[in-house]
C-alpha positions as CSV (number, residue, x, y, z in Angstrom):
1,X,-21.0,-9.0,-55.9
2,X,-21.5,-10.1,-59.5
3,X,-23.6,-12.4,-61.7
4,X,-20.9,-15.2,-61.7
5,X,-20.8,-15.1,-58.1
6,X,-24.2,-16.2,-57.2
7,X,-25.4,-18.3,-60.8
8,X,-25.9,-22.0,-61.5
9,X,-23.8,-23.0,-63.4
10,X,-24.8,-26.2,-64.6
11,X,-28.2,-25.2,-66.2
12,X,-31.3,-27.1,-66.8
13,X,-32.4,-26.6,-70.6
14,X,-35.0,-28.2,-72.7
15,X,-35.1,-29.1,-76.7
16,X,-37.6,-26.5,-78.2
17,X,-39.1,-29.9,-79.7
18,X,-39.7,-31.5,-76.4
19,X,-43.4,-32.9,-76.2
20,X,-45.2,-30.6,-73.2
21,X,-45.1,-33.8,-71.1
22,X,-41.5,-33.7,-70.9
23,X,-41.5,-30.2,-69.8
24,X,-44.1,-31.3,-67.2
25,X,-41.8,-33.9,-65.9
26,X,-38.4,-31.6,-65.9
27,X,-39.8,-29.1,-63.6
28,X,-41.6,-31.3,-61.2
29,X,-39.1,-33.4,-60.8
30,X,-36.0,-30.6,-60.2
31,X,-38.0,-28.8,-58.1
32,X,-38.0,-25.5,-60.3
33,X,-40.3,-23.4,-62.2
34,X,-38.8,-22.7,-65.5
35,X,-36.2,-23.7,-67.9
36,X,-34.1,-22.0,-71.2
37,X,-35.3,-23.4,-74.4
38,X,-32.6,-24.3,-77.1
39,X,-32.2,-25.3,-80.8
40,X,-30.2,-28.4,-81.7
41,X,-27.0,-26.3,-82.0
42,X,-27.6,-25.7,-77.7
43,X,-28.0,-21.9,-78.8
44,X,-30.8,-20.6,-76.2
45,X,-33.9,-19.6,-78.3
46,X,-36.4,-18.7,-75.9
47,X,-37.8,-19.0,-72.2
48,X,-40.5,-21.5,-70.6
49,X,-42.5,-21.4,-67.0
50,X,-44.6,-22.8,-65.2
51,X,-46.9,-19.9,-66.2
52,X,-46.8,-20.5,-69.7
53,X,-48.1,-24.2,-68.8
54,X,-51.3,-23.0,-67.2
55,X,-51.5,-20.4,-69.7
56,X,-51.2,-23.7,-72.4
57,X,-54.5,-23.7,-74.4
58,X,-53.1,-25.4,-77.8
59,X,-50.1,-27.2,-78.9
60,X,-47.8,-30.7,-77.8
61,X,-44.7,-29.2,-78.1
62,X,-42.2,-26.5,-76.0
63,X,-41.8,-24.7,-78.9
64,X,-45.7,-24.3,-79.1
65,X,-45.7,-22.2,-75.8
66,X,-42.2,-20.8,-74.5
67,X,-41.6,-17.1,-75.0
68,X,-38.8,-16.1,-77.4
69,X,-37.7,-12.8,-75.9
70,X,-34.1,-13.9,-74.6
71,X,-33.0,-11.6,-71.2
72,X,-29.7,-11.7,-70.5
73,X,-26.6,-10.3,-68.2
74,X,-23.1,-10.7,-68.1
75,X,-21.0,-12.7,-65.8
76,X,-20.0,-9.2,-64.9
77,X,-23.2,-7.4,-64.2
78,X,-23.5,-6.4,-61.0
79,X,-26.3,-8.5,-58.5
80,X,-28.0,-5.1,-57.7
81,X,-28.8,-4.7,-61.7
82,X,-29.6,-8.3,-62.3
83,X,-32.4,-7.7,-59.5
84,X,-33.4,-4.7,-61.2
85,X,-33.7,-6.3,-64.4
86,X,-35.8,-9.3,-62.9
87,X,-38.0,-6.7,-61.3
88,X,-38.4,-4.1,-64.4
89,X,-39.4,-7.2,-67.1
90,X,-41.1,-9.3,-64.3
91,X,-39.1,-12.4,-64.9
92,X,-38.5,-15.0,-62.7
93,X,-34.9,-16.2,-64.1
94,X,-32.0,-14.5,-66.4
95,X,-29.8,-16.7,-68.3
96,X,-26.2,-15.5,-68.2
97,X,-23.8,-15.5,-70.8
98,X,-20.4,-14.5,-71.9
99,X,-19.3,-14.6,-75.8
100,X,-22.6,-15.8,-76.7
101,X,-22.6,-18.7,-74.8
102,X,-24.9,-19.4,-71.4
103,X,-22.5,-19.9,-68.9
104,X,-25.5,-20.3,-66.0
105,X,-28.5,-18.7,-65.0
106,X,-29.8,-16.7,-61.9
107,X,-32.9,-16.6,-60.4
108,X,-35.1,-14.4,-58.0
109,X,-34.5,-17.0,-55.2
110,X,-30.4,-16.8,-56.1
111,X,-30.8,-12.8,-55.6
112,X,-32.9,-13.4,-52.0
113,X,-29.6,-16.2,-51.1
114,X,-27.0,-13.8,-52.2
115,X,-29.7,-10.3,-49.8
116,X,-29.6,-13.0,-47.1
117,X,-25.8,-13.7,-47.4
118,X,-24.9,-9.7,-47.6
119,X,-26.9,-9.1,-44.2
120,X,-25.2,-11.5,-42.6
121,X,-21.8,-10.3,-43.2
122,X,-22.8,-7.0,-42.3
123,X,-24.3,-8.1,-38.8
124,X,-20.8,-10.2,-38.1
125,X,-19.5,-6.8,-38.1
């Protein structure tokens, strides 16, 4: 199994110049727990959480708090490294992309899905 089997493809982002409230309101309201930041090109220029909310101690802006350090896989990579790499950097989510371009992202709750799946297609057996 690969990273293009079990990504989302259609990817929640935010504007790196989003106020904080914004930020607030995208996560609360799709139910997750952190987003890719881009520019105004759409180019992916950093990471945001829920963490780095409660961590927030100045600034109004997404910019003002999101991590730059970009982690990404391949559409190719396989699950069991994708897990690996969530575990090694202790991240939560791993944008995916192919020529430069995010083509979706996977989580630690896509990895538990795709476990889940695997056992039971090994106890159809």
């Amino acid at each position: 199994m690969r990273a293009k089997d079990i990504m989302t493809k259609d990817v929640i982002t935010i504007s790196a110049y989003a106020p904080i409230y914004e930020l607030t309101k995208l996560l609360a309201e799709n139910d997750i727990s952190g987003v890719p930041v881009c520019d105004e090109s759409g180019k992916v220029i950093g990471m945001v959480s829920e963490a780095d909310l409660i961590a927030l101690k100045n600034g109004s802006r997404v910019v003002d708090i999101m991590n730059p350090e970009v982690i990404a896989v391949s559409p190719e990579t396989p699950v069991e490294e994708v897990a690996a790499v969530l575990h090694t950097k202790k991240i939560k989510r791993v944008p995916v992309y192919e020529k430069d371009q995010m083509v979706g992202i996977i989580s630690r709750a896509d990895i538990v899905a795709a476990m889940a799946k695997r056992h039971m297609e090994r106890v159809k057996r």
